[in-house]
C-alpha positions in Angstrom: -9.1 -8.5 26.6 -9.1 -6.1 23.7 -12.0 -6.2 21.1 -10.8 -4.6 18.5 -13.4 -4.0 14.9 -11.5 -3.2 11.2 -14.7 -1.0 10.0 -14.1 -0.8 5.9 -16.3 -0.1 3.3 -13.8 -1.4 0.7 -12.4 -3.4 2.7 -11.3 -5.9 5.2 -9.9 -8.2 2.4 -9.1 -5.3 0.6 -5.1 -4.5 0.9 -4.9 -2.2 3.4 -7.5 -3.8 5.7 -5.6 -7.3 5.1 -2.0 -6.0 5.7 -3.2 -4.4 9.2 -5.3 -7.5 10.5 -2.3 -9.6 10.9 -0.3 -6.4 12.4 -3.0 -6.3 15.2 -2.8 -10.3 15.6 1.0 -10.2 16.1 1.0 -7.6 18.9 2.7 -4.9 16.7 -0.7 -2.1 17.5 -1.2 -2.9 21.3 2.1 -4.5 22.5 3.3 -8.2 22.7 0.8 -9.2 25.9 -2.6 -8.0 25.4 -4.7 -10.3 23.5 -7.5 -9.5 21.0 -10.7 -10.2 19.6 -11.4 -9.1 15.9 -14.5 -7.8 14.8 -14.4 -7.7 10.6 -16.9 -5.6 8.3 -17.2 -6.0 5.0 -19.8 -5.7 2.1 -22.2 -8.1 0.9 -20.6 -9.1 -2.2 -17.2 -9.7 -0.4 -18.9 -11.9 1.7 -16.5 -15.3 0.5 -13.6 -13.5 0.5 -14.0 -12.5 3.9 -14.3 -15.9 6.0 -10.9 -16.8 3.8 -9.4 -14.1 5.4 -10.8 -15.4 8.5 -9.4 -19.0 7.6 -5.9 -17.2 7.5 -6.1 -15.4 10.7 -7.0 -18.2 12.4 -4.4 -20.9 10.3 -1.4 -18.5 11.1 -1.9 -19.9 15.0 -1.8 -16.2 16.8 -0.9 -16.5 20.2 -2.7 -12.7 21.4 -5.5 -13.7 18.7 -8.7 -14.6 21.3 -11.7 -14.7 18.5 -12.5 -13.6 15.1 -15.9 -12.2 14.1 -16.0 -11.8 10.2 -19.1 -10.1 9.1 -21.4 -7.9 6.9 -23.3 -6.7 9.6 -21.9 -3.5 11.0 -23.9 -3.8 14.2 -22.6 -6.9 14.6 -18.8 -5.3 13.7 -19.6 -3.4 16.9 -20.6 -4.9 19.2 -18.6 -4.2 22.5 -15.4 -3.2 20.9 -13.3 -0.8 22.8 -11.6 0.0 19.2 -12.6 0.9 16.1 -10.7 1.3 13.1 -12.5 3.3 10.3 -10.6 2.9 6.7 -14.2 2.7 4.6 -15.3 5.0 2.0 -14.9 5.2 -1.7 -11.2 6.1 -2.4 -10.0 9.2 -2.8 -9.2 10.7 -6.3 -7.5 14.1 -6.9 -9.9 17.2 -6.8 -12.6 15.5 -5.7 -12.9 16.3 -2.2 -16.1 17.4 -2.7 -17.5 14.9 -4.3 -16.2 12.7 -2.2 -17.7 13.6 1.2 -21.1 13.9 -0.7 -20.6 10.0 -1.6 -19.3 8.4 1.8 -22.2 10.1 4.2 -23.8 7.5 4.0 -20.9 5.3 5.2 -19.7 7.0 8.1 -23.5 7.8 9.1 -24.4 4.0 9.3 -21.1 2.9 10.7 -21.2 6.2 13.7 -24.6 5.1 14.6 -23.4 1.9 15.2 -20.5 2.5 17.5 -23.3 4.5 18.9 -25.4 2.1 20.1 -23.2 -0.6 20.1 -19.5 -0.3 20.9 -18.2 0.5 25.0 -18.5 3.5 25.9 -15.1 4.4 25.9 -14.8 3.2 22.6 -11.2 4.7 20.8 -11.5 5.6 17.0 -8.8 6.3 14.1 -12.1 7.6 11.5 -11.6 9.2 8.3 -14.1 12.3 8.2 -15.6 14.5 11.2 -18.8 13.5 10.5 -18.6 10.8 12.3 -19.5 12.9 15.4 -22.6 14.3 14.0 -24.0 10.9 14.7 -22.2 9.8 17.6 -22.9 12.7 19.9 -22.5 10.6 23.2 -18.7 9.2 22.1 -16.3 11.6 23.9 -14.3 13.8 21.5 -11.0 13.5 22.5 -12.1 9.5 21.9 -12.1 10.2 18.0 -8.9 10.9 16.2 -8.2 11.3 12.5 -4.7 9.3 10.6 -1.7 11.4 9.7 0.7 9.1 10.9 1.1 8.3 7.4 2.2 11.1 6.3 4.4 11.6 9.3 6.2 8.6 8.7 6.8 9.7 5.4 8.6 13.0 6.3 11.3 11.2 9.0 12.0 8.7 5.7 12.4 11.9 3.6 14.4 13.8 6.1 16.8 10.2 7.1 17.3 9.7 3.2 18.3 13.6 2.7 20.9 13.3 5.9 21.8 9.7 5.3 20.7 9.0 9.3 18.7 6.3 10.5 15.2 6.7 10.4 14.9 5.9 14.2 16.9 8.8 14.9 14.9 11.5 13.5 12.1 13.0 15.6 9.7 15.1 16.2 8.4 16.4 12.4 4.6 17.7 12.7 1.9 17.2 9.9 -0.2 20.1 10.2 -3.7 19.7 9.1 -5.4 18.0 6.7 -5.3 14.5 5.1 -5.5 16.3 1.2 -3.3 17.1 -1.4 -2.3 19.8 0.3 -1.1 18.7 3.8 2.1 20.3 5.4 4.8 18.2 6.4 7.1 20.6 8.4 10.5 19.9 9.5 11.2 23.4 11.8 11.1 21.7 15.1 12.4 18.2 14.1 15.4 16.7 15.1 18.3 14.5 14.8 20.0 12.1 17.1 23.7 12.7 16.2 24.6 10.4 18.7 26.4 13.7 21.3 23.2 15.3 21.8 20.1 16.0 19.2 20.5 19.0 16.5 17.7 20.5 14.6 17.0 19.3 11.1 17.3 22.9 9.7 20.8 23.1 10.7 21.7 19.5 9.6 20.3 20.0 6.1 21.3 24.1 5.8 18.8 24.5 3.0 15.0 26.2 3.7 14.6 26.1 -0.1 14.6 21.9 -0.2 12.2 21.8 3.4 10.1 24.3 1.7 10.1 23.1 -1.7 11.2 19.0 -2.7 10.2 18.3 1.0 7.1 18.8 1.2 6.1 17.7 -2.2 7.8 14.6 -1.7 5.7 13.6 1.5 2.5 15.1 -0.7 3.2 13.3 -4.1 4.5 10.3 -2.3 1.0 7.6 -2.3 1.4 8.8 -6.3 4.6 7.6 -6.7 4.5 4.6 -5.4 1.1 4.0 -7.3 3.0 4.6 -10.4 6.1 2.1 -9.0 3.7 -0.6 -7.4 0.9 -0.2 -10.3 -1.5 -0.3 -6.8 -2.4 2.0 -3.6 0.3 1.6 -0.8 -1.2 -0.9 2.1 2.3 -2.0 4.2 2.7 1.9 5.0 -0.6 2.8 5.8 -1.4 -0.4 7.9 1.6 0.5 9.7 0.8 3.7 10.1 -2.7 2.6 11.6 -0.6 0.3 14.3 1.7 3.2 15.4 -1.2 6.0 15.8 -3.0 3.4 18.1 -0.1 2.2 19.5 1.7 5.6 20.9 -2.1 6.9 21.3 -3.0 3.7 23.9 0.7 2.8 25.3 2.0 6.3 24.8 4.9 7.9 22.9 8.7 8.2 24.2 9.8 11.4 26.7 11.3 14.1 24.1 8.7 13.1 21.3 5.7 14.1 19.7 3.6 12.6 16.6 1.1 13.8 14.4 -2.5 13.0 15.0 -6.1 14.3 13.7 -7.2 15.6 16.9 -10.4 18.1 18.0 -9.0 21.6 18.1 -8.8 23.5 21.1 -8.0 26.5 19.7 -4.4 25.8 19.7 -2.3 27.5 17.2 -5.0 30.0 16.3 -6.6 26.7 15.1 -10.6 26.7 14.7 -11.9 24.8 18.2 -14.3 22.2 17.6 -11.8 20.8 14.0 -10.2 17.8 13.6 -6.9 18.7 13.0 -3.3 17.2 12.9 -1.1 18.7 15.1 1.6 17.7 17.2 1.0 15.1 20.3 2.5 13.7 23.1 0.4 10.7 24.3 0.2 9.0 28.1 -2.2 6.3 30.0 -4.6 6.4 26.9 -4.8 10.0 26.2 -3.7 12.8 23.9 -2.0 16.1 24.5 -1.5 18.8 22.0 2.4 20.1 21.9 2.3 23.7 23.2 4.6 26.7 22.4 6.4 26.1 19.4 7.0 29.1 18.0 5.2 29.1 14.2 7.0 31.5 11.6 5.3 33.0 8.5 5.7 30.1 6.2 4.1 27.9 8.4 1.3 30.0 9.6 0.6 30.5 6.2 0.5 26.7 5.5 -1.6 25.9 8.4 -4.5 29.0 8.2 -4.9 27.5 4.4 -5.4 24.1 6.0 -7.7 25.4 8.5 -10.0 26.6 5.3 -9.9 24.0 3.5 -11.0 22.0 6.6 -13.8 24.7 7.3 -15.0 24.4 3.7 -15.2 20.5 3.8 -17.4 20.4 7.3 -19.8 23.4 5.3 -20.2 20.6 2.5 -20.0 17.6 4.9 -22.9 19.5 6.8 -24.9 20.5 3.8 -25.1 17.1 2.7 -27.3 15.7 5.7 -29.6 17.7 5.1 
């Protein structure tokens, strides 16, 4: 049995947090035979709303669903839960990075101490800020990983729109990085399935100006765009974005292919040790591995040393801020 807690700050019944719950229920984060428990936070206010979203989880007649806590009481929310899914925080709005990590502190503070205290001890976290550390200092590192998979997703669409191939036959893009207006989607190393053998992307599409250019500010501007289509935030995509992360992450990802996940630097890549950092992973029996000895040209060492900054600058403010 697998308890698994949906931390937000805005919120379980908020879009994203609703679109995932039922994901987890169905099987679709931890495969088709392991049953769950689900631990729900939410605030105070959205108290009512919550125990209707428990009414639904329990009225659509889960099979793998075991239990449903719905609370407002993150110690309860943590209780013995072996994952933890961290989407809280006030939302994100361009420029304001800054700003930002000054106003969610006090989030991630009260909801790390609480996996803390609280959650088993081998506890596996998708969180949305390093900071979480800072007051979780028993939680094992490689136990806290950070969400590109978004974003990843979002490149193989781009790239199997560009080639007119199936999404399921392009592999192996990397998000370097950051989660910010500035993440690097990079297609170098990816490939195609052409059905005699897999080619690289670069050779397919024959153009370094579109992966350098419309690329990359597609996957970037992408959230925008489909706030200006949808008239709301995306919550489909990211939810399934949450499932896959877990799921390659727990059951592990297919021979020949990596994903991108926010993991604690190594030094890898010239990469700061000690940052959470997306880079490529292969995943197996629960546990992460950074991809090693991809040969990184001038464009994309330039991409990813600017990411390494801007990740540098953020812990400097995260760190100021607790004090």
């Amino acid at each position: 049995m697998i308890s698994t807690s949906s931390l937000q700050s805005t919120y379980v019944s908020g879009q994203i947090g609703y679109a995932l719950l039922s994901m987890i229920a169905r099987g679709a984060m931890l495969g088709p035979d392991q049953p769950v428990i689900l631990h729900m936070l939410d605030i105070e206010p959205n108290a009512e709303p919550l125990k209707g979203v428990k009414m639904e989880l329990l009225d659509g007649a889960f099979p793998l669903l075991r239990g449903v806590i719905a609370t407002t009481d993150v110690i309860e929310a943590c209780k013995g839960v072996d994952i933890a899914i961290m989407l809280g925080g006030f939302p994100h709005r361009k420029d304001d990075n800054k700003d930002l990590i000054f106003k969610n502190v006090g989030i991630y503070k009260a909801h790390a101490s609480a996996l803390e205290q609280h959650a088993d001890s081998n506890c596996k976290q998708i969180q949305m800020h390093f900071i979480l550390k800072e007051f979780a200092p028993s939680i094992p590192e490689e136990n806290i990983t950070s969400l590109s998979r978004l974003d990843h997703n979002r490149a193989l669409n781009q790239i199997s729109e560009n080639l007119n191939v199936h999404v399921g036959d392009v592999k192996n893009v990397i998000i370097w990085g950051n989660h910010s207006s500035n993440r690097y989607p990079d297609a170098n190393h990816a490939t195609v399935n052409s059905g005699v053998g897999h080619k690289y992307v670069k050779e397919l599409v024959a153009d370094d100006h579109w992966l350098n250019t419309d690329f990359i500010s597609n996957v970037q501007n992408r959230g925008q765009t489909i706030v200006k289509a949808r008239r709301l935030s995306g919550a489909f995509s990211p939810a399934t974005a949450v499932c896959d992360h877990m799921r390659d992450w727990i059951l592990g990802t297919p021979k020949g292919t990596w994903v991108s996940m926010g993991v604690y630097s190594d030094g890898s890549y010239g990469i700061q040790p000690g940052l959470i950092y997306s880079f490529p992973v292969t995943c197996e029996k629960g546990e992460w591995s950074i991809v090693q000895g991809l040969k990184i040209d001038e464009f994309e060492r330039e991409k990813m040393d600017a990411l390494e900054k801007e990740l540098i600058e953020e812990k400097t403010v995260a760190y100021s801020s607790l004090h």
